[in-house]
C-alpha positions as CSV (number, residue, x, y, z in Angstrom):
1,X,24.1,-1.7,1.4
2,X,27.3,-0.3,2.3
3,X,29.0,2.4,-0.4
4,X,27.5,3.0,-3.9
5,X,25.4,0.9,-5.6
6,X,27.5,1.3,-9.4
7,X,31.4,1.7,-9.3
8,X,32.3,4.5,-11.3
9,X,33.3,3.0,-14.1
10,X,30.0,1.7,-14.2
11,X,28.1,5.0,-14.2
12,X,30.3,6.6,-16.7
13,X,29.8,3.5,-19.0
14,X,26.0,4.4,-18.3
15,X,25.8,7.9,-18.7
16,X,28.2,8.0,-22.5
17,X,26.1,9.7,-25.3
18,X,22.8,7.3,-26.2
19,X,24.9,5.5,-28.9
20,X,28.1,4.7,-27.1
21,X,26.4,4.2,-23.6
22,X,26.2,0.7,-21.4
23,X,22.8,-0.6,-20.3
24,X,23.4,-1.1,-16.4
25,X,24.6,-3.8,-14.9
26,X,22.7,-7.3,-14.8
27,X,23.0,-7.3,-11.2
28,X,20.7,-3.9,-11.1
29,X,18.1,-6.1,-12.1
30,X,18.1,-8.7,-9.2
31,X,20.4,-7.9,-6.2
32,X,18.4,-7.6,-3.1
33,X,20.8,-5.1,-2.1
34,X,20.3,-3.2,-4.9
35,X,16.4,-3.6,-4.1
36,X,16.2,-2.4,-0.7
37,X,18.6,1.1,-1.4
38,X,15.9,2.1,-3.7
39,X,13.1,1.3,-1.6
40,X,14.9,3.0,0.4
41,X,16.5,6.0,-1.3
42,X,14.0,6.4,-4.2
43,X,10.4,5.1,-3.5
44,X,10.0,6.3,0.1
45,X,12.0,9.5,-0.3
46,X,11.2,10.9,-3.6
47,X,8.0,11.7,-5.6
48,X,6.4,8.6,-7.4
49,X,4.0,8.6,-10.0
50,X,0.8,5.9,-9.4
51,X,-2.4,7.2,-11.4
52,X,-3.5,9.4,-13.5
53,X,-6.5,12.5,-12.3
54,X,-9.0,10.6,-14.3
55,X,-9.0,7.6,-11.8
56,X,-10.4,10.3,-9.5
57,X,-12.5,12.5,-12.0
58,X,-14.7,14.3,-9.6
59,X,-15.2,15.6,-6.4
60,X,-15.8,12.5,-3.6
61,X,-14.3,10.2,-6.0
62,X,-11.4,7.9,-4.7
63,X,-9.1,4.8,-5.7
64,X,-6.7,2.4,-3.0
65,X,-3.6,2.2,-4.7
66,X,-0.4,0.1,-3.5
67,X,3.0,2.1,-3.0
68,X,6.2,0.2,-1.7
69,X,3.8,-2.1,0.2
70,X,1.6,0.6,1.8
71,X,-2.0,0.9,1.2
72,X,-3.1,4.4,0.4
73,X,-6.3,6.1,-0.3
74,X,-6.1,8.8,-3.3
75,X,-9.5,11.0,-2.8
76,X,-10.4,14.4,-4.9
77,X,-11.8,16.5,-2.2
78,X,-15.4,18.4,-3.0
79,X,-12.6,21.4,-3.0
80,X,-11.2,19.4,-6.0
81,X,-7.8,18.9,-4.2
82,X,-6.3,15.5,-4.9
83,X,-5.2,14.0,-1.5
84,X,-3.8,10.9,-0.2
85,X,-3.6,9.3,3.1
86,X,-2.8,5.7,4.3
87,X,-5.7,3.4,4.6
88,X,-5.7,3.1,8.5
89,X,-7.8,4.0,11.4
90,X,-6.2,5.9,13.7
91,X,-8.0,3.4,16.4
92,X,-7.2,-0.2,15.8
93,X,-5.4,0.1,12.5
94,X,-8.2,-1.2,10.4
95,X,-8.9,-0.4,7.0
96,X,-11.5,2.8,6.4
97,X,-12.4,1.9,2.6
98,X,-12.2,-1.7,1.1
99,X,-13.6,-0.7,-2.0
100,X,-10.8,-0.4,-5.1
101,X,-12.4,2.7,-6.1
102,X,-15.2,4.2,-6.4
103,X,-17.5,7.8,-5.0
104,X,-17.6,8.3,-1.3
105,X,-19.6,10.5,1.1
106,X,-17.3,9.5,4.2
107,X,-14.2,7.0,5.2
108,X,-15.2,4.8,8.0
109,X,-13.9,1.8,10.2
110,X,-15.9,-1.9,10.0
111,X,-14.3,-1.8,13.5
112,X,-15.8,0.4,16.0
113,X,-17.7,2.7,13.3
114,X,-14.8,5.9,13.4
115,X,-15.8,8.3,10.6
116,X,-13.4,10.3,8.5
117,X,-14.6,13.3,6.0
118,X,-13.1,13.4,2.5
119,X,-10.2,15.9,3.5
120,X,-8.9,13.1,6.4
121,X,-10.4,14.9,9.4
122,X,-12.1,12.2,12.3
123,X,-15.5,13.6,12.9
124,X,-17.3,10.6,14.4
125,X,-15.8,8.4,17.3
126,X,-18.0,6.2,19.6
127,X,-17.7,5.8,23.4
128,X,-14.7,8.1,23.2
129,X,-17.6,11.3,25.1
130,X,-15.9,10.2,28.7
131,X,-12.1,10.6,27.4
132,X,-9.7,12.8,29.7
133,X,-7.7,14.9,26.7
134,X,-9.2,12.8,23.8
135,X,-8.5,15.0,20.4
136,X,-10.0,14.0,17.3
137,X,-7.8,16.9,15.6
138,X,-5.1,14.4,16.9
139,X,-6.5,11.3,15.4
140,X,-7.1,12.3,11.5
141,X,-5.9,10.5,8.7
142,X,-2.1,10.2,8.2
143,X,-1.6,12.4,5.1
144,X,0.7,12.0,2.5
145,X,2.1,14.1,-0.1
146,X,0.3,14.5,-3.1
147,X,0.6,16.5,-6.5
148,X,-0.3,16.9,-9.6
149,X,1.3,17.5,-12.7
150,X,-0.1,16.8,-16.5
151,X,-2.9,14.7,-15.5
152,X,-0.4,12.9,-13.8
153,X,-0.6,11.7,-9.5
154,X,2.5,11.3,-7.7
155,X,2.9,11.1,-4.0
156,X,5.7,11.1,-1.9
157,X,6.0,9.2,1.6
158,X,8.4,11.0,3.3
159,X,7.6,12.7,6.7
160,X,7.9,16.5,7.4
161,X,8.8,19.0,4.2
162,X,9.8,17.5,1.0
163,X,10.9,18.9,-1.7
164,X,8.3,20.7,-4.8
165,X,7.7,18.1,-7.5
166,X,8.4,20.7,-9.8
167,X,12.0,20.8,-8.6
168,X,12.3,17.0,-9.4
169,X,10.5,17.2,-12.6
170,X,13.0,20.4,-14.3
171,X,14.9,18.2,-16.1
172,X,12.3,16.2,-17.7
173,X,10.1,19.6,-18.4
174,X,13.5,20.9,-20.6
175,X,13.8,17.8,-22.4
176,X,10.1,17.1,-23.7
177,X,9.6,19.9,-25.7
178,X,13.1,19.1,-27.3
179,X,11.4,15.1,-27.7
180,X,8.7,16.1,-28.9
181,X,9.3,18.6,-31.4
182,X,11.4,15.8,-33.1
183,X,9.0,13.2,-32.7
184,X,6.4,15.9,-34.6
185,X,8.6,16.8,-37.1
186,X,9.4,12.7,-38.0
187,X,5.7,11.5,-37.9
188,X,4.6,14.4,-40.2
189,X,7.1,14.0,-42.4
190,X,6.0,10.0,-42.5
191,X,2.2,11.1,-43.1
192,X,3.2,13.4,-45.5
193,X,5.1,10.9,-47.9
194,X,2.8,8.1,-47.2
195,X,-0.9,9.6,-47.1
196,X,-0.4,12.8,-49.6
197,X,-3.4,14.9,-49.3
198,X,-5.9,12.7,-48.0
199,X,-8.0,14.3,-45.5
200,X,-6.8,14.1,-42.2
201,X,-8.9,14.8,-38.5
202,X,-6.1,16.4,-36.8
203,X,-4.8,19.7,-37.4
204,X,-3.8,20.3,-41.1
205,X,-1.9,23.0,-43.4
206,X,-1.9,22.7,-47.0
207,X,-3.5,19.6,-46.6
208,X,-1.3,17.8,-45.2
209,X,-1.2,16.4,-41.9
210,X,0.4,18.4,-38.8
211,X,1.3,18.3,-35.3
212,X,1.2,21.0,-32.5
213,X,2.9,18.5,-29.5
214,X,1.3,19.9,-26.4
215,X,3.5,22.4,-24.5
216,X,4.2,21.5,-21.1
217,X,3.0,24.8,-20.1
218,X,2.6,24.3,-16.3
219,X,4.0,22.2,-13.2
220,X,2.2,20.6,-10.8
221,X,-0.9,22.9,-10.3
222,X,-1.9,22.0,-7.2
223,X,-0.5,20.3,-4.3
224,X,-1.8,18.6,-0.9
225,X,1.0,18.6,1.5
226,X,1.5,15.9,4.3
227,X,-0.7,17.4,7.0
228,X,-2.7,20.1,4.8
């Protein structure tokens, strides 16, 4: 769509202090327009979060997931690197795993039988011996970004260098401590008046119930890049 997608009034009507602010525009909800710009500026250009580590728990273990219409394999390596690459033989564009999810020992094509490790590489293609310049270095899995951050997956489909997830993440990593700290100090302070000093599982002092939120001690610890 041509121009903004919110006039300014709009946005500053949206971004007034929680009490006094404006929930968006009904038109945010349904315009087509509106749609395609953030398929187009958001989901295909910045870092989306689709699953959690646990839906991959262990080496060789993998799950198809669906971003912005694109079918994508997430796979933890036997390295224990969470990757991601589209679910598409290099060869005749055929899926390489049909399976939901599930453990695997290879990727490989119904088609013509092309055979992918876990880490995206093509180590198996038939009839292709007699090939003048054939490189199966050139026909991998396309990669996608991948990273990790609190148990959390995200991957980002833009091609070349993107940005660190971390960098997108800052502002939410300032604010949870802040959320959380409140949210500890209102739920104690709820269990306190309503359960007295009955015995509690979580942490406790003086018998009453407490909180330690978790600190969000670390940003994405490990990363596969597009093409690593």
């Amino acid at each position: 769509m041509n121009g903004p997608i919110l006039t300014q009034a709009e946005l500053a009507s949206v971004r007034r202090e929680y009490r006094a602010a404006s929930l968006l525009p009904a038109r945010a909800y349904h315009d087509p327009e509106i749609l395609a710009w953030e398929r187009d500026h958001v989901v295909r250009r910045d870092w989306v979060l689709v699953a959690r580590e646990e839906d991959v728990p262990e080496p060789a273990s993998f799950r198809l997931v669906d971003l912005d219409g694109e079918n994508v394999i997430i796979v933890r390596g036997r390295d224990g690197v969470v990757r991601a690459f589209y679910n598409v033989c290099r060869h005749r564009g055929t899926a390489v795993e049909e399976r939901e999810c599930g453990k695997a020992v290879r990727f490989q094509c119904v088609y013509h039988s092309w055979i992918y490790d876990l880490e995206g590489h093509l180590v198996r293609a038939k009839h292709t011996e007699d090939l003048e310049d054939f490189s199966f270095e050139a026909y991998s899995l396309v990669p996608i970004h991948a990273a990790t951050w609190q148990g959390f997956i995200f991957l980002n489909l833009s091609e070349g260098d993107v940005e660190p997830l971390e960098a997108q993440l800052i502002p939410l990593v300032r604010t949870v401590p802040t959320v959380l700290a409140r949210w500890n100090d209102r739920v104690t302070a709820i269990l306190d008046s309503s359960l007295g000093a009955v015995p509690w599982s979580g942490d406790r002092a003086g018998g009453r119930a407490r909180f330690s939120p978790p600190a969000p001690s670390s940003l994405p610890g490990r990363t596969a890049r597009a093409g690593a």
